[in-house]
C-alpha positions in Angstrom: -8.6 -20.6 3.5 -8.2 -21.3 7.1 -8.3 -18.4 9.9 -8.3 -18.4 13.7 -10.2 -15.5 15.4 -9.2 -14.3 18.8 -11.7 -13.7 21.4 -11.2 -9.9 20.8 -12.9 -10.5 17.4 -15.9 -12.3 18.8 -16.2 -9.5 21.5 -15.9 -6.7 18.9 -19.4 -6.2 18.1 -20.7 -5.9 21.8 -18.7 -2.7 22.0 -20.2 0.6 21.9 -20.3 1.5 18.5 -20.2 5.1 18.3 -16.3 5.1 17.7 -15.6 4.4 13.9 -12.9 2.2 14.4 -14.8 0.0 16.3 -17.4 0.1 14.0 -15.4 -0.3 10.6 -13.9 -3.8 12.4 -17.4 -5.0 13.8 -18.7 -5.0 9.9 -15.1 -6.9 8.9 -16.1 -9.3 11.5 -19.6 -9.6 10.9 -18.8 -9.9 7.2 -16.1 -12.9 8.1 -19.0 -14.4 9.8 -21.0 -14.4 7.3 -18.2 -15.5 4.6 -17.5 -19.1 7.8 -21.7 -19.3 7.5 -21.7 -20.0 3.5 -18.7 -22.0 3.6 -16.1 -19.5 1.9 -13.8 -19.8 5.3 -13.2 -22.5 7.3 -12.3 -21.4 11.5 -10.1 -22.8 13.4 -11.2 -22.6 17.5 -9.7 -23.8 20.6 -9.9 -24.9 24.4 -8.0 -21.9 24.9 -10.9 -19.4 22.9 -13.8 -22.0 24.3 -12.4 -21.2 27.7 -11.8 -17.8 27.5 -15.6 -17.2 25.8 -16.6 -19.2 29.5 -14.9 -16.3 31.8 -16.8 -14.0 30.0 -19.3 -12.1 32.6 -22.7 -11.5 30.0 -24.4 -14.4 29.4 -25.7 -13.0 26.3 -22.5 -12.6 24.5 -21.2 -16.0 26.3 -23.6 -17.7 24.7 -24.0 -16.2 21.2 -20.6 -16.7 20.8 -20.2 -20.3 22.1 -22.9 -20.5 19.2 -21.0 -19.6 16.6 -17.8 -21.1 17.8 -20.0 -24.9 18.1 -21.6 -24.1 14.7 -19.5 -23.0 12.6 -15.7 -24.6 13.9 -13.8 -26.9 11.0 -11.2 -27.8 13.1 -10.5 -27.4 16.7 -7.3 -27.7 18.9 -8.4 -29.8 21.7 -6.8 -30.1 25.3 -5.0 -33.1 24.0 -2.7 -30.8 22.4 -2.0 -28.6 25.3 1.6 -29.2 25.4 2.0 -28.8 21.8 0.4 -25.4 22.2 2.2 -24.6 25.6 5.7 -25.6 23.8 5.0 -23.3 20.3 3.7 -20.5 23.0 6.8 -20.4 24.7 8.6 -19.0 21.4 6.2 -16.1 21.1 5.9 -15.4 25.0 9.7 -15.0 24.5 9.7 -12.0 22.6 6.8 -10.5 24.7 4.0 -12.1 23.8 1.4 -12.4 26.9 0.6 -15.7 28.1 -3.1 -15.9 26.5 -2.5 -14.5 23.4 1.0 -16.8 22.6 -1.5 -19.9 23.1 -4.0 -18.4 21.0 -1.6 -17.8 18.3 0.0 -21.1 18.7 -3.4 -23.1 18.4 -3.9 -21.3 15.1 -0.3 -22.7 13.3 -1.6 -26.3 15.0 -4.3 -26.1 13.1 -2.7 -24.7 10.1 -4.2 -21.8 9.5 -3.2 -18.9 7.2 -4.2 -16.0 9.2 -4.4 -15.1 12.4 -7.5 -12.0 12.9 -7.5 -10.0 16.2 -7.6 -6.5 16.9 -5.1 -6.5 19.4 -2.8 -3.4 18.4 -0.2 -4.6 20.7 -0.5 -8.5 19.3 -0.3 -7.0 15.8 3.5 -6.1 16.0 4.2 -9.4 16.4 5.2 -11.0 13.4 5.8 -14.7 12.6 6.9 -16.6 10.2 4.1 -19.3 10.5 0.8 -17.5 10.5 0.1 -13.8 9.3 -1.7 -12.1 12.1 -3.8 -9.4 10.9 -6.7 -6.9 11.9 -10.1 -7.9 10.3 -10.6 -4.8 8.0 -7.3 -6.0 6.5 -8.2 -9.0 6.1 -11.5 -8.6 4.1 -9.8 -5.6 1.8 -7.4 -9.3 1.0 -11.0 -10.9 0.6 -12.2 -8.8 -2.0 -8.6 -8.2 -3.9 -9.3 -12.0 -4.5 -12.6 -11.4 -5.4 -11.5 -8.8 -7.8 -9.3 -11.4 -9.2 
């Protein structure tokens, strides 16, 4: 199974902690993480998501992230594709879809993945029928339904 994480996802455990939200979807992420490490998932990234993680002002979380993204990508959409991705954005920007996030979403169907993990609230209602976008806690109660299987 193939999934795309947004920069939201990656930022997600650097934020305080103290509100249980926050906290259930940093151990989904952690726990995706740790699912791309062994193998189980294969990630998708992007220029788009390399160059968003650059504009990022702490170096620490720049750079542990740029980490995993180098470490642990199986496929990557490269600036070669930008007009693909800028063409497949336009669709979603048209039904009010911001700039950043369309391209994000757009990389993940180039590189054919199955979901789409971001915990975006406002990105969520967007529904496609290309990728399933989906929060991380979702996602892993999918994960262990399978598991269960």
């Amino acid at each position: 199974m193939r999934i795309y994480l947004d920069n939201c996802c990656f930022g997600r455990p650097f934020d305080n902690q103290i509100f249980p939200r926050i906290a259930e979807e940093t151990a989904a992420i952690i726990f995706i993480q740790e699912q791309i490490k062994s193998g189980k998932l294969k990630m998708a990234t992007s220029y788009i998501l390399h160059h968003e993680n650059l504009q990022c002002p702490f170096e620490l979380r720049r750079r542990v992230v740029e980490r995993f993204l180098k470490s642990y990508s199986s496929v990557y959409v490269s600036i070669g594709l930008a007009e693909s991705v800028t063409t497949k954005a336009a669709k979603f920007m048209s039904v009010g879809v911001k700039e950043k996030d369309a391209c994000h979403v757009a990389s993940a169907i180039l590189a054919q993945c199955d979901y789409f993990l971001t915990v975006d609230d406002r990105l969520l209602k967007f529904k496609s029928d290309e990728i399933v976008l989906i929060n991380p806690v979702e996602f892993v109660k999918i994960l262990e339904a399978n598991y269960h299987d």
